[in-house]
N, CA, C and O atoms as a Maestro MAE file, in Angstrom:
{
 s_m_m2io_version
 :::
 2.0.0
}

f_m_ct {
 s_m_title
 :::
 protein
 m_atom[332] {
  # First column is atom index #
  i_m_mmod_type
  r_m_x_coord
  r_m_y_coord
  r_m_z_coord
  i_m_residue_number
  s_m_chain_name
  s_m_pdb_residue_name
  s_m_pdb_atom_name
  i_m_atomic_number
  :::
  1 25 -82.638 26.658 121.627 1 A "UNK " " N  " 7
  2 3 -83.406 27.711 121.014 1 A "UNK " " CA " 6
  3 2 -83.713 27.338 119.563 1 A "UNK " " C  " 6
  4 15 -82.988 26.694 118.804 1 A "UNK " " O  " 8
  5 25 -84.787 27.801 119.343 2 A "UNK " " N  " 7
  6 3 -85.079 27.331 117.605 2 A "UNK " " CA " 6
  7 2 -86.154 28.370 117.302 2 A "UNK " " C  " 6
  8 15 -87.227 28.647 117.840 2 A "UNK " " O  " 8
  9 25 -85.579 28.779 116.397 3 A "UNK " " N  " 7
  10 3 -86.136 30.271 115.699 3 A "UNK " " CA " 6
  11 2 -86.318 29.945 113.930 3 A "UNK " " C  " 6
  12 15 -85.730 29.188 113.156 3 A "UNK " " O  " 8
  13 25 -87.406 30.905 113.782 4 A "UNK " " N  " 7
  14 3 -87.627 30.451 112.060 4 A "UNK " " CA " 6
  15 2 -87.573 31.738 111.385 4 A "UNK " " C  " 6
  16 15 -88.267 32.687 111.751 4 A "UNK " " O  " 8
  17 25 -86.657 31.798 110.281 5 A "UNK " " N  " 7
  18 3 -87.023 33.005 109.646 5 A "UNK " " CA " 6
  19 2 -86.834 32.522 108.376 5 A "UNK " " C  " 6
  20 15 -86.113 31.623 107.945 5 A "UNK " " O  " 8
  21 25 -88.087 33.747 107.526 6 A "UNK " " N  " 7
  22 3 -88.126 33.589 106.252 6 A "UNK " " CA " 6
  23 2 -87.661 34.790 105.242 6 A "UNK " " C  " 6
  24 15 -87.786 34.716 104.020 6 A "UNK " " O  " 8
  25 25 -87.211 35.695 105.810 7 A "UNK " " N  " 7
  26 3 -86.167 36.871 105.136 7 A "UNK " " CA " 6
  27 2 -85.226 37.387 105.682 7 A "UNK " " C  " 6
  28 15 -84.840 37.052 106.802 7 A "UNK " " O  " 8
  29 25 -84.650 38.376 104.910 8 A "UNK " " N  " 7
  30 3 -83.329 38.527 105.664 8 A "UNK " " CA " 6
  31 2 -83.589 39.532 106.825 8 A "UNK " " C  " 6
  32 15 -82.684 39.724 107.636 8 A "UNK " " O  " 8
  33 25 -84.597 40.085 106.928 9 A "UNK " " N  " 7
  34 3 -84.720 41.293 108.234 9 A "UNK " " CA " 6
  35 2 -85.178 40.462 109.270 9 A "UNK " " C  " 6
  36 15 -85.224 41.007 110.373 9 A "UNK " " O  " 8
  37 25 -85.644 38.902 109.189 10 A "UNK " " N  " 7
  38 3 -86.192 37.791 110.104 10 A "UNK " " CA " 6
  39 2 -84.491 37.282 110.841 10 A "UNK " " C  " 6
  40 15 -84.151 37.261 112.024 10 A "UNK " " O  " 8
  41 25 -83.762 36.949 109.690 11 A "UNK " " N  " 7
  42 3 -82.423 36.271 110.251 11 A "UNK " " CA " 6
  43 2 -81.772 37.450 110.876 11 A "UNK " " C  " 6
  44 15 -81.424 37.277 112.044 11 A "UNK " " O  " 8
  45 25 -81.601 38.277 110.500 12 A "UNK " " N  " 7
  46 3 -80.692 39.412 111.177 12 A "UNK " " CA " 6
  47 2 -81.192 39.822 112.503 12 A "UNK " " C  " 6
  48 15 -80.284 40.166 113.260 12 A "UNK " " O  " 8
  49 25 -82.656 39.897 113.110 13 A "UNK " " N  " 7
  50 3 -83.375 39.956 114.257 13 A "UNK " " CA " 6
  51 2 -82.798 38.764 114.770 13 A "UNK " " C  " 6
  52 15 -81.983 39.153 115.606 13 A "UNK " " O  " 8
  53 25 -82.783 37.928 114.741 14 A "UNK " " N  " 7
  54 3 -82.397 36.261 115.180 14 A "UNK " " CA " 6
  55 2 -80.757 36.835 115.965 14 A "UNK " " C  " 6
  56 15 -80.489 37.024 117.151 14 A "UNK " " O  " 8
  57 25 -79.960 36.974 114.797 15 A "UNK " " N  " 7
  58 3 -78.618 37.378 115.226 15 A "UNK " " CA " 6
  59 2 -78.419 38.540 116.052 15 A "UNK " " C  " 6
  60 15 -77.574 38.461 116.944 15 A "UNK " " O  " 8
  61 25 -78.976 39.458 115.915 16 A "UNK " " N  " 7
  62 3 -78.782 40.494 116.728 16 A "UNK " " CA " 6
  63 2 -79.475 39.729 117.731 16 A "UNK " " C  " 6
  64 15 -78.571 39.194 118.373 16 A "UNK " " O  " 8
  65 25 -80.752 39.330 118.294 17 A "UNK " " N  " 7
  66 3 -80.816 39.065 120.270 17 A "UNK " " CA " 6
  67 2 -79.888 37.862 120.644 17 A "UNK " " C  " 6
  68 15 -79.650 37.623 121.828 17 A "UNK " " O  " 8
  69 25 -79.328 37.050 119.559 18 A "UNK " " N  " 7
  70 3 -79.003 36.269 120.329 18 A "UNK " " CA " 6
  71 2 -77.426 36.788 120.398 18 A "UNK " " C  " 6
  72 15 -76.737 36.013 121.061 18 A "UNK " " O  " 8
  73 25 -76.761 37.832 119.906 19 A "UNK " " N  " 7
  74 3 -75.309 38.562 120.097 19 A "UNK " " CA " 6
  75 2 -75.557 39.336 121.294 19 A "UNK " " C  " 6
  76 15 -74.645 39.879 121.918 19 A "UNK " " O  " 8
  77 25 -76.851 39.400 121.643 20 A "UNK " " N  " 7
  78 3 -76.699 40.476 122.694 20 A "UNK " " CA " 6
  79 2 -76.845 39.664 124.154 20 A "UNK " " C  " 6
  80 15 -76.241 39.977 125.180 20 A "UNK " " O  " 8
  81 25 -78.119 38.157 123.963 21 A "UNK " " N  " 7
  82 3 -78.186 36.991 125.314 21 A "UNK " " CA " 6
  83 2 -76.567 36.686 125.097 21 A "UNK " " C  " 6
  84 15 -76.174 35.850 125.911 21 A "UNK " " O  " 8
  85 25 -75.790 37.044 124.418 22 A "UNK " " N  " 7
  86 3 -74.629 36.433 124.934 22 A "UNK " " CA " 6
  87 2 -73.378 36.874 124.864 22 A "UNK " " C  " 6
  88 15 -72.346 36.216 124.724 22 A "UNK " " O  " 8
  89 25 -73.626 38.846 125.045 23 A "UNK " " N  " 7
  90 3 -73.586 39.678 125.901 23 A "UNK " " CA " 6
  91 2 -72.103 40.082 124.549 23 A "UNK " " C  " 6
  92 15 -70.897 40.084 124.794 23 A "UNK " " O  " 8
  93 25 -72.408 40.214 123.944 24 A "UNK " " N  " 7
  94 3 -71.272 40.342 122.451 24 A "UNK " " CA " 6
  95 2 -71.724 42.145 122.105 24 A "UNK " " C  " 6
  96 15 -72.794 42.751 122.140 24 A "UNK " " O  " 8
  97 25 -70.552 42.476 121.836 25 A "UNK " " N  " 7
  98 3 -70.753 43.948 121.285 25 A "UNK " " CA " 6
  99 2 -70.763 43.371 119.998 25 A "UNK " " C  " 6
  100 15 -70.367 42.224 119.791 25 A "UNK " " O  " 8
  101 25 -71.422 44.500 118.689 26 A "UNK " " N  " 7
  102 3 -71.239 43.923 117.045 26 A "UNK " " CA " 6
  103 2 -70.098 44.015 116.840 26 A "UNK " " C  " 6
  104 15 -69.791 43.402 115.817 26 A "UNK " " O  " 8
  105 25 -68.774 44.792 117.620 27 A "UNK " " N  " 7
  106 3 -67.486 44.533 117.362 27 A "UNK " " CA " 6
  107 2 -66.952 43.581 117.648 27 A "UNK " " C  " 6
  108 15 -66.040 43.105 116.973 27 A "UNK " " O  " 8
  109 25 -67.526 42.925 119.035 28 A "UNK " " N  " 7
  110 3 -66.788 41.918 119.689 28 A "UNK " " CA " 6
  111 2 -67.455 40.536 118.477 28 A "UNK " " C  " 6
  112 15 -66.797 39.509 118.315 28 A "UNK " " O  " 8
  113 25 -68.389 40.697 117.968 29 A "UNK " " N  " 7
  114 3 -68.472 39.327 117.000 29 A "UNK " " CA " 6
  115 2 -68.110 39.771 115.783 29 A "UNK " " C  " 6
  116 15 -68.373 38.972 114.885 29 A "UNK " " O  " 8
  117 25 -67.517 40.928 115.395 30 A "UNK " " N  " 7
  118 3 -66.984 41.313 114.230 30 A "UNK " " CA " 6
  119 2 -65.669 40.573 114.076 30 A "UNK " " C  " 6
  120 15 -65.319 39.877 113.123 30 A "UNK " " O  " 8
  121 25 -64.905 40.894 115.358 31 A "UNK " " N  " 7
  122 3 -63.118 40.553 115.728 31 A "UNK " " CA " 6
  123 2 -63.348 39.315 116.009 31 A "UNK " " C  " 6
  124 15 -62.229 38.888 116.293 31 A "UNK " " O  " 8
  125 25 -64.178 38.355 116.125 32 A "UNK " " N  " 7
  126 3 -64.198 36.626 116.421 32 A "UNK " " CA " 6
  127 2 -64.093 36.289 114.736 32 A "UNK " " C  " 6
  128 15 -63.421 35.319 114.386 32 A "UNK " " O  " 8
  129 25 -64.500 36.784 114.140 33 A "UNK " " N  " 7
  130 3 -64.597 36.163 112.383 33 A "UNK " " CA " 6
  131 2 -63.903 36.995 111.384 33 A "UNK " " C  " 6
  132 15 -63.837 36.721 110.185 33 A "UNK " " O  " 8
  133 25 -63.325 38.162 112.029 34 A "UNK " " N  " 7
  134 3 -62.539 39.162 111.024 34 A "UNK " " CA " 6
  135 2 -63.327 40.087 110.468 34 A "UNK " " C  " 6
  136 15 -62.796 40.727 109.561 34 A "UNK " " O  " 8
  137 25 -64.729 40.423 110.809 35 A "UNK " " N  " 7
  138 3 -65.453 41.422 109.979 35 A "UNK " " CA " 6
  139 2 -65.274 42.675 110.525 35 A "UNK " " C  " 6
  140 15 -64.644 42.751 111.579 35 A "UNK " " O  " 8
  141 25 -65.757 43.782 109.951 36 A "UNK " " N  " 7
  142 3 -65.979 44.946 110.336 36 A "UNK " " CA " 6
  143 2 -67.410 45.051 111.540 36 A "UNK " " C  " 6
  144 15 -68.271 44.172 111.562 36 A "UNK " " O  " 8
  145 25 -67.438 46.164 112.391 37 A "UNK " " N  " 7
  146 3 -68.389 46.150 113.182 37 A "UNK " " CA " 6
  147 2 -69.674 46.391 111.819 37 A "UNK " " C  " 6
  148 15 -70.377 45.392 111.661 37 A "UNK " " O  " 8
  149 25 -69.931 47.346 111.074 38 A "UNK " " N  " 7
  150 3 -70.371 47.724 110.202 38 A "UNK " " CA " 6
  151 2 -71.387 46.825 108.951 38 A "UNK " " C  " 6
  152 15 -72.431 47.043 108.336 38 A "UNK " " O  " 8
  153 25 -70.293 45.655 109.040 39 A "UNK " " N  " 7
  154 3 -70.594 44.451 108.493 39 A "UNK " " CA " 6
  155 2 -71.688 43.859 108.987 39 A "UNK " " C  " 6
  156 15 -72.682 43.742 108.270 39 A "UNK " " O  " 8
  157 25 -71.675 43.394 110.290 40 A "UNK " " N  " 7
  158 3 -72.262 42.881 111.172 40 A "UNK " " CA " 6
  159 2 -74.062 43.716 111.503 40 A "UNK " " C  " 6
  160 15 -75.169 43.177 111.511 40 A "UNK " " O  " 8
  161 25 -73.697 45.075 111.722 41 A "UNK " " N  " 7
  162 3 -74.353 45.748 111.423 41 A "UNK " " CA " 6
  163 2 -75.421 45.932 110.271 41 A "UNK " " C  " 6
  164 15 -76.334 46.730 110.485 41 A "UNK " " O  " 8
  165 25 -75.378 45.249 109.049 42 A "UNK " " N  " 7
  166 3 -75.577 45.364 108.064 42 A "UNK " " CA " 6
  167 2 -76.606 44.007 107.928 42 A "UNK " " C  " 6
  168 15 -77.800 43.952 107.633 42 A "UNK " " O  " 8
  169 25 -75.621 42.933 108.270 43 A "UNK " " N  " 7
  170 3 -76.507 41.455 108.459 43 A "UNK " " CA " 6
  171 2 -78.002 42.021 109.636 43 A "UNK " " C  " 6
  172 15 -79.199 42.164 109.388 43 A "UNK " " O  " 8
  173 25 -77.306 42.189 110.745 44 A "UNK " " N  " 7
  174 3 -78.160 42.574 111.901 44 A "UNK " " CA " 6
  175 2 -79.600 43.191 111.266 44 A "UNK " " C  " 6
  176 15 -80.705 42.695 111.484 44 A "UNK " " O  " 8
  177 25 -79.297 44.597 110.281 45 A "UNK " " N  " 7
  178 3 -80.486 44.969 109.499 45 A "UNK " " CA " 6
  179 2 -80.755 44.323 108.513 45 A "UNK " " C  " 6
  180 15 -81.330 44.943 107.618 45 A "UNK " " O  " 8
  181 25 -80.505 43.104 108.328 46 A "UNK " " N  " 7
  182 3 -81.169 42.345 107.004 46 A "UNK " " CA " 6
  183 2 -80.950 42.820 105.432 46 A "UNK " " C  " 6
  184 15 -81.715 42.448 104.543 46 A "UNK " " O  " 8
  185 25 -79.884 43.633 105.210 47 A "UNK " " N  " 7
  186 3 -79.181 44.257 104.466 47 A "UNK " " CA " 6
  187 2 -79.194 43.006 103.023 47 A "UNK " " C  " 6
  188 15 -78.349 42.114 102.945 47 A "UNK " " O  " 8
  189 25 -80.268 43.192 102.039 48 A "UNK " " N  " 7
  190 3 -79.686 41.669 101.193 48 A "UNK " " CA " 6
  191 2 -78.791 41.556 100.830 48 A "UNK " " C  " 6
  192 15 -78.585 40.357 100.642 48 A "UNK " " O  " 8
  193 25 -77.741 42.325 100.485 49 A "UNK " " N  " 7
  194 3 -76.354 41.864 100.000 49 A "UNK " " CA " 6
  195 2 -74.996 40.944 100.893 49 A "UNK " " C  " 6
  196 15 -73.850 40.607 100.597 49 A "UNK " " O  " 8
  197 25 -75.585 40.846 101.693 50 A "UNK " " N  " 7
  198 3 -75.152 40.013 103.095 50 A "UNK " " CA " 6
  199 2 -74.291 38.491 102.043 50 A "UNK " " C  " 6
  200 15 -74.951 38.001 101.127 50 A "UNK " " O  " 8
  201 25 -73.479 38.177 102.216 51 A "UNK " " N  " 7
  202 3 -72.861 37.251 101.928 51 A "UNK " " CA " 6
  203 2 -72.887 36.081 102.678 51 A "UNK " " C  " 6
  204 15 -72.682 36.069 103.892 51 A "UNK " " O  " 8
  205 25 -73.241 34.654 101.707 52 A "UNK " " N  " 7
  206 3 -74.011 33.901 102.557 52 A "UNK " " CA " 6
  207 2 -72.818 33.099 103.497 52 A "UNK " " C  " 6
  208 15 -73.151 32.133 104.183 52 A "UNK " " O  " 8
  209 25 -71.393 33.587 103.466 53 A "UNK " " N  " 7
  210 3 -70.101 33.163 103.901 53 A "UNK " " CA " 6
  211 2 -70.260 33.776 105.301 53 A "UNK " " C  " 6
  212 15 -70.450 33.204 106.374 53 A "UNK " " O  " 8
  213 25 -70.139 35.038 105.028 54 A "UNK " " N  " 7
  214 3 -70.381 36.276 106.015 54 A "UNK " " CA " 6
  215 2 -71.370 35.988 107.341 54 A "UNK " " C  " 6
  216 15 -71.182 36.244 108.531 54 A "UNK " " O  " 8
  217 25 -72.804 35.180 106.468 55 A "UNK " " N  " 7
  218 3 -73.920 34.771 107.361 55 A "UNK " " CA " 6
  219 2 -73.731 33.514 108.118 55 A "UNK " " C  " 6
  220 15 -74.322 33.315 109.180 55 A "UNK " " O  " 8
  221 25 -72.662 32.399 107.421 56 A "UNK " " N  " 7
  222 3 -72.375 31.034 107.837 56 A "UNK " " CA " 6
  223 2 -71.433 31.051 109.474 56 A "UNK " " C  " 6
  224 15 -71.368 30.262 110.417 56 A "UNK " " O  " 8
  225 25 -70.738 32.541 109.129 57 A "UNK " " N  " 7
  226 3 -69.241 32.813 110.040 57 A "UNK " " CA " 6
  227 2 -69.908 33.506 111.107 57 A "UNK " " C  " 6
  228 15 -69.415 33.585 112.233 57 A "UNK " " O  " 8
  229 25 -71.045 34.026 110.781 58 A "UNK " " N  " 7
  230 3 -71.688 34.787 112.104 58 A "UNK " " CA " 6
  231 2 -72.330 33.674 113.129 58 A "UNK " " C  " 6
  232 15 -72.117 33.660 114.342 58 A "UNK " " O  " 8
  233 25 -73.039 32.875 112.510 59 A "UNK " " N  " 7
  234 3 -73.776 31.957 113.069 59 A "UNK " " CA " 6
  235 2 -72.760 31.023 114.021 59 A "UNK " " C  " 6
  236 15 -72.994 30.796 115.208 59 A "UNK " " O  " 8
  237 25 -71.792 30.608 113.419 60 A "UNK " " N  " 7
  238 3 -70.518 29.624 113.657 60 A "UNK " " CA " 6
  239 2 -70.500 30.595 114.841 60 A "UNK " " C  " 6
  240 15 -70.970 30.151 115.889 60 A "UNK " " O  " 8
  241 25 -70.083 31.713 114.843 61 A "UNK " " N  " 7
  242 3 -69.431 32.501 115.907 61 A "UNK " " CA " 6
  243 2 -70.087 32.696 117.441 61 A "UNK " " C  " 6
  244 15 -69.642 32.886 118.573 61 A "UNK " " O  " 8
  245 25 -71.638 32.510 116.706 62 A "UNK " " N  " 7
  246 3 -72.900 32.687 117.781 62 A "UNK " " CA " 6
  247 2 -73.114 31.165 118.742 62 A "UNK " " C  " 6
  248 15 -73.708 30.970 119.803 62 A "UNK " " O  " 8
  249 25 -72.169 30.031 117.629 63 A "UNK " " N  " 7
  250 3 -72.834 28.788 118.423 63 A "UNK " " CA " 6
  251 2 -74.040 28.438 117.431 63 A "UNK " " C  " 6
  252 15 -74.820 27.816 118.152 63 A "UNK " " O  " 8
  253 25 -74.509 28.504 116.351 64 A "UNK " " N  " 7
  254 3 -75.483 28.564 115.812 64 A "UNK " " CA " 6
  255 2 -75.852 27.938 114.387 64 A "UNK " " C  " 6
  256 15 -74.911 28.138 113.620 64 A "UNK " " O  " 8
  257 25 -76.594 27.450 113.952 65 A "UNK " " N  " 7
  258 3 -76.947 26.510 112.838 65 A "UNK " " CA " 6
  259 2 -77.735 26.917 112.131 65 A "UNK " " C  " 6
  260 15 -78.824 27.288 112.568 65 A "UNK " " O  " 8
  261 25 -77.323 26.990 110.394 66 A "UNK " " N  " 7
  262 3 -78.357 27.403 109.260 66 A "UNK " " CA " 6
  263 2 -79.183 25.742 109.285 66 A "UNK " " C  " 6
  264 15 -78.349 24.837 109.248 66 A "UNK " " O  " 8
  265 25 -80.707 25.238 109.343 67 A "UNK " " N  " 7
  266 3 -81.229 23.999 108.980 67 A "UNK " " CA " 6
  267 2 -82.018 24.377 107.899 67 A "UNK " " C  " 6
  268 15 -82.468 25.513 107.747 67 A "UNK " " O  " 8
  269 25 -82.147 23.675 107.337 68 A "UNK " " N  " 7
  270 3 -83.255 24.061 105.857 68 A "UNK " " CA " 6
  271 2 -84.335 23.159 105.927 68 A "UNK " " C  " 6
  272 15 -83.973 22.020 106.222 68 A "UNK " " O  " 8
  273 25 -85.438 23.291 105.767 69 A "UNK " " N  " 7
  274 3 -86.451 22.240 106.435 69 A "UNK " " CA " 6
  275 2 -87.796 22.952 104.764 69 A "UNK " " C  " 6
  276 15 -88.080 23.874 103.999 69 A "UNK " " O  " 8
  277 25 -88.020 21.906 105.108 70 A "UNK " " N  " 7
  278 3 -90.051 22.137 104.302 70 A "UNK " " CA " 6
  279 2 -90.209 23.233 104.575 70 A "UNK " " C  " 6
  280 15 -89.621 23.559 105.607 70 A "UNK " " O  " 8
  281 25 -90.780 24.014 104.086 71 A "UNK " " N  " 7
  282 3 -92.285 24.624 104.833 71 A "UNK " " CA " 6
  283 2 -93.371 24.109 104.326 71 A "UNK " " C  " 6
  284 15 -93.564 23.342 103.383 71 A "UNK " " O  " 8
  285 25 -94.435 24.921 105.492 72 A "UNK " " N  " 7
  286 3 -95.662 24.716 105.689 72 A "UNK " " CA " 6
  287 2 -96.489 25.185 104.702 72 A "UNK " " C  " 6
  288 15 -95.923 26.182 104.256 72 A "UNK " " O  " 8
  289 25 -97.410 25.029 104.180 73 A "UNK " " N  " 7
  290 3 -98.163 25.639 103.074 73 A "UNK " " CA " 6
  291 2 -98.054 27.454 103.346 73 A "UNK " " C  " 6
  292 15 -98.279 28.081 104.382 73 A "UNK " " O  " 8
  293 25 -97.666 27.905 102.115 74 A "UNK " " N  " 7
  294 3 -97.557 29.686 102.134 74 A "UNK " " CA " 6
  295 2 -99.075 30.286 102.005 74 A "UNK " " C  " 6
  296 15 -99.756 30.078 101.001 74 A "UNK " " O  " 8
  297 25 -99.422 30.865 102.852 75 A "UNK " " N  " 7
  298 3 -100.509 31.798 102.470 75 A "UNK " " CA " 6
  299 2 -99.958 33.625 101.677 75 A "UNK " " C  " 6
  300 15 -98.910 34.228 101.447 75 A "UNK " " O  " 8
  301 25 -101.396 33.841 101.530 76 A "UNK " " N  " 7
  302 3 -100.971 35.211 100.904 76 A "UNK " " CA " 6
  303 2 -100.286 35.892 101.637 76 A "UNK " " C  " 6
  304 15 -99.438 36.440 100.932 76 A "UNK " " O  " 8
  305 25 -100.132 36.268 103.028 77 A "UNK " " N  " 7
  306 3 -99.507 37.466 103.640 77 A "UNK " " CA " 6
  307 2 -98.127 36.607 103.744 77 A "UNK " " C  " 6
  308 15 -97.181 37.344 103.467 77 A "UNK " " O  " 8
  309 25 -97.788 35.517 104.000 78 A "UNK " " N  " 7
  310 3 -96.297 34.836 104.246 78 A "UNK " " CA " 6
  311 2 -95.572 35.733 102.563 78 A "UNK " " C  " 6
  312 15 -94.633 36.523 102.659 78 A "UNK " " O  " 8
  313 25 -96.030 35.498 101.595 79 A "UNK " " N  " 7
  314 3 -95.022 35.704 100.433 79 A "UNK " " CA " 6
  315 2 -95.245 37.558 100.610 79 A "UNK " " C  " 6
  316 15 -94.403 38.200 99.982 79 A "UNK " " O  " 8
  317 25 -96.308 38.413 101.412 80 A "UNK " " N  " 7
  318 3 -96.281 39.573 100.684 80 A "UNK " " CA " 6
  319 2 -94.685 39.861 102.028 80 A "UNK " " C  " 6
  320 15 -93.798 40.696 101.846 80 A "UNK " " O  " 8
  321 25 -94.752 39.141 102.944 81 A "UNK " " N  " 7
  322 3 -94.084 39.454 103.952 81 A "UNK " " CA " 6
  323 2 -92.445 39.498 103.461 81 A "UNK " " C  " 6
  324 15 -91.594 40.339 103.750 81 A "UNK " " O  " 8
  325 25 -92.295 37.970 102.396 82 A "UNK " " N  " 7
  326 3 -90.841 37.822 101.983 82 A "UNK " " CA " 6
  327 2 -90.841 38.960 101.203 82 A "UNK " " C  " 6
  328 15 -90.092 39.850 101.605 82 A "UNK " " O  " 8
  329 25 -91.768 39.283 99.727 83 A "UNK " " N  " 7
  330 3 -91.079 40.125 98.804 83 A "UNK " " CA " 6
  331 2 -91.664 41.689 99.346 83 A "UNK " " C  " 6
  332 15 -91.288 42.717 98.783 83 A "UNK " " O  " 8
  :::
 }
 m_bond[331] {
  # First column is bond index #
  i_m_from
  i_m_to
  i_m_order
  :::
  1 1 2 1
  2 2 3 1
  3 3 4 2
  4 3 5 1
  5 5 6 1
  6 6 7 1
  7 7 8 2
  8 7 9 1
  9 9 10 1
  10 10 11 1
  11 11 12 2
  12 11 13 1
  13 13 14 1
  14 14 15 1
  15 15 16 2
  16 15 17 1
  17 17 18 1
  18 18 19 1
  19 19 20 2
  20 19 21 1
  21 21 22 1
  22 22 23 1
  23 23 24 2
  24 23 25 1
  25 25 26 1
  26 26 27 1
  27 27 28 2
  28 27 29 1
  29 29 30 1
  30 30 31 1
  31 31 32 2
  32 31 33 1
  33 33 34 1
  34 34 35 1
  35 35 36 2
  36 35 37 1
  37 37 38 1
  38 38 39 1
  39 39 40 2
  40 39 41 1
  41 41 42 1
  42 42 43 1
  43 43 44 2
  44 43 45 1
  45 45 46 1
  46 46 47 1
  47 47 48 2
  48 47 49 1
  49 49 50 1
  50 50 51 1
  51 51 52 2
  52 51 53 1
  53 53 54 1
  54 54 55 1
  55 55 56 2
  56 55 57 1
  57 57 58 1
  58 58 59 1
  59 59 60 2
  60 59 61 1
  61 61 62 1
  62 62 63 1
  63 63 64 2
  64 63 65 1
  65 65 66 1
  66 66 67 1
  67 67 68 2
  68 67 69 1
  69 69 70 1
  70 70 71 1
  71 71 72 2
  72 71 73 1
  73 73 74 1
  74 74 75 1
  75 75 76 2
  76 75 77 1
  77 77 78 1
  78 78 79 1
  79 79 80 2
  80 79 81 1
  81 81 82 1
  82 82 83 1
  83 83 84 2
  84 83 85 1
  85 85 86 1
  86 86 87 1
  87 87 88 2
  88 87 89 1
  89 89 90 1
  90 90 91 1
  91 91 92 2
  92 91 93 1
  93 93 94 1
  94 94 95 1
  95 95 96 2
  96 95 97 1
  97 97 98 1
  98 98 99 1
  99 99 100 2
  100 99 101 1
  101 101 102 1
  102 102 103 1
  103 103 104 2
  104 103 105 1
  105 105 106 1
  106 106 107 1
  107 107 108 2
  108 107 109 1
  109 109 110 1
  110 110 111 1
  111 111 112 2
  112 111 113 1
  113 113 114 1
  114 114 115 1
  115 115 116 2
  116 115 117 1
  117 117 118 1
  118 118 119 1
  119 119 120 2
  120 119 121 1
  121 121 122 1
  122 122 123 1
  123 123 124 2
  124 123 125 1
  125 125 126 1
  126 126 127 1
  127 127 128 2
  128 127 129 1
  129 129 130 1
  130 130 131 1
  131 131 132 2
  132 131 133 1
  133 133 134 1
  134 134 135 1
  135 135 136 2
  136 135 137 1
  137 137 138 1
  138 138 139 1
  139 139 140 2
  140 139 141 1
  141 141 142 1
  142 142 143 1
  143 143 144 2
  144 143 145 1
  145 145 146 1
  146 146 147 1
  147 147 148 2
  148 147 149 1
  149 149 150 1
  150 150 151 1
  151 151 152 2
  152 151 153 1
  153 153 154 1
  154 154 155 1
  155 155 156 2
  156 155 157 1
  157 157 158 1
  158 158 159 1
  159 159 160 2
  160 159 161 1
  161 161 162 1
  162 162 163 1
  163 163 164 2
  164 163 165 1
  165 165 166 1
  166 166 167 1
  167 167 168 2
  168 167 169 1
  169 169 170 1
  170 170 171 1
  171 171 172 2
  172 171 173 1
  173 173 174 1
  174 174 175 1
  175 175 176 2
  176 175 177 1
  177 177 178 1
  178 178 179 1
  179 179 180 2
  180 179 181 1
  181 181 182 1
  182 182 183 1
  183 183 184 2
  184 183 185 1
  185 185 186 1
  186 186 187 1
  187 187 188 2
  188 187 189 1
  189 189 190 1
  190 190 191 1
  191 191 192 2
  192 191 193 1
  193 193 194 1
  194 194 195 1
  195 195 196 2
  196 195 197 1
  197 197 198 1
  198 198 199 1
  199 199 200 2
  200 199 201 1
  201 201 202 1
  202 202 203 1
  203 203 204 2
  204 203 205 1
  205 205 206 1
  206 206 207 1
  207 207 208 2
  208 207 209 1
  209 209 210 1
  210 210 211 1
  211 211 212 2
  212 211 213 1
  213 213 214 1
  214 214 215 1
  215 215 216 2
  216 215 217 1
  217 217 218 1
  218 218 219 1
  219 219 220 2
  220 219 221 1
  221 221 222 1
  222 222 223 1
  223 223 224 2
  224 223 225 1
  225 225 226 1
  226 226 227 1
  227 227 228 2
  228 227 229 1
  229 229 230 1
  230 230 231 1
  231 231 232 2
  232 231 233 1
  233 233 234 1
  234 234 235 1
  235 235 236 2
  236 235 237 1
  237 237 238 1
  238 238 239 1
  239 239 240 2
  240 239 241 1
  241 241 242 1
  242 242 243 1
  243 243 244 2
  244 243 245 1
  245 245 246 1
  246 246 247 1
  247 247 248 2
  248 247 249 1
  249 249 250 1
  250 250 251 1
  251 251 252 2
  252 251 253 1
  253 253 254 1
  254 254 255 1
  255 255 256 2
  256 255 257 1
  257 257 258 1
  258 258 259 1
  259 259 260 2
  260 259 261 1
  261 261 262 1
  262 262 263 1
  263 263 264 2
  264 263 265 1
  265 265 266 1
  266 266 267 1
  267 267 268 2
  268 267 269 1
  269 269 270 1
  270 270 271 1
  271 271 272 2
  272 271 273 1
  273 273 274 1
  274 274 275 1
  275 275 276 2
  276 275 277 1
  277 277 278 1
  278 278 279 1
  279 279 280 2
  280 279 281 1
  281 281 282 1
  282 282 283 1
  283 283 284 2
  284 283 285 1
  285 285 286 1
  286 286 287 1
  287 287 288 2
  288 287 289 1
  289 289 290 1
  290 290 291 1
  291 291 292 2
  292 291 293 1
  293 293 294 1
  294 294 295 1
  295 295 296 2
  296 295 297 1
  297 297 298 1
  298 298 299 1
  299 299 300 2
  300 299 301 1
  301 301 302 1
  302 302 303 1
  303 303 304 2
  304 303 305 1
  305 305 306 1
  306 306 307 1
  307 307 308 2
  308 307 309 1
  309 309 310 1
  310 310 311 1
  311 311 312 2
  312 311 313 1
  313 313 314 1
  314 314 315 1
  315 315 316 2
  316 315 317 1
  317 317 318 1
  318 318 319 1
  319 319 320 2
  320 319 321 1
  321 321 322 1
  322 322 323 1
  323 323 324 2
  324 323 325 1
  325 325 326 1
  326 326 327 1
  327 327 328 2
  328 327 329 1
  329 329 330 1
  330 330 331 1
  331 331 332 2
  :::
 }
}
C-alpha cells in the first residue's frame, strides 16, 4: 500500500483505514504502544499537536513507514489545502 499525505487530517485518514483493514479497535492500537484510546483518537482527527513520537509508534504498530520524498511542483489549491 502507498498512500501520500500532505497534512495532518491526510495522515490521520491514512491511520484510521488502515487500523480498521486490520481490524484494530483505537484501544486495541492504543494498548500495543501504551497510549490512551483518546490519543489515538486525536492523531486519527489530525489533531496538530500530535507528537511526532506518538505518530512514529502508531505507524510501527500498524506495520507502517514515515518516507519523505520530493514533491511535485505545488500549485495554488495544494498549499490552500495544507494551511
Amino acid at each position: 500500500m502507498r498512500s501520500t499525505a500532505r497534512n495532518a487530517a491526510q495522515i490521520g485518514a491514512i491511520v484510521r483505514r488502515v487500523r480498521r483493514l486490520q481490524r484494530l479497535s483505537q484501544t486495541e492500537l492504543g494498548d500495543r504502544i501504551g497510549l490512551r484510546q483518546a490519543t489515538i483518537s486525536k492523531l486519527e482527527k489530525g489533531e496538530p499537536a500530535t507528537q511526532i513520537s506518538t505518530l512514529l509508534d502508531t505507524l510501527t504498530a500498524l506495520n507502517l513507514e514515515l518516507a519523505i520524498v520530493s514533491r511535485k511542483a505545488v500549485s495554488k489549491n495544494d498549499l490552500q489545502e495544507i494551511f
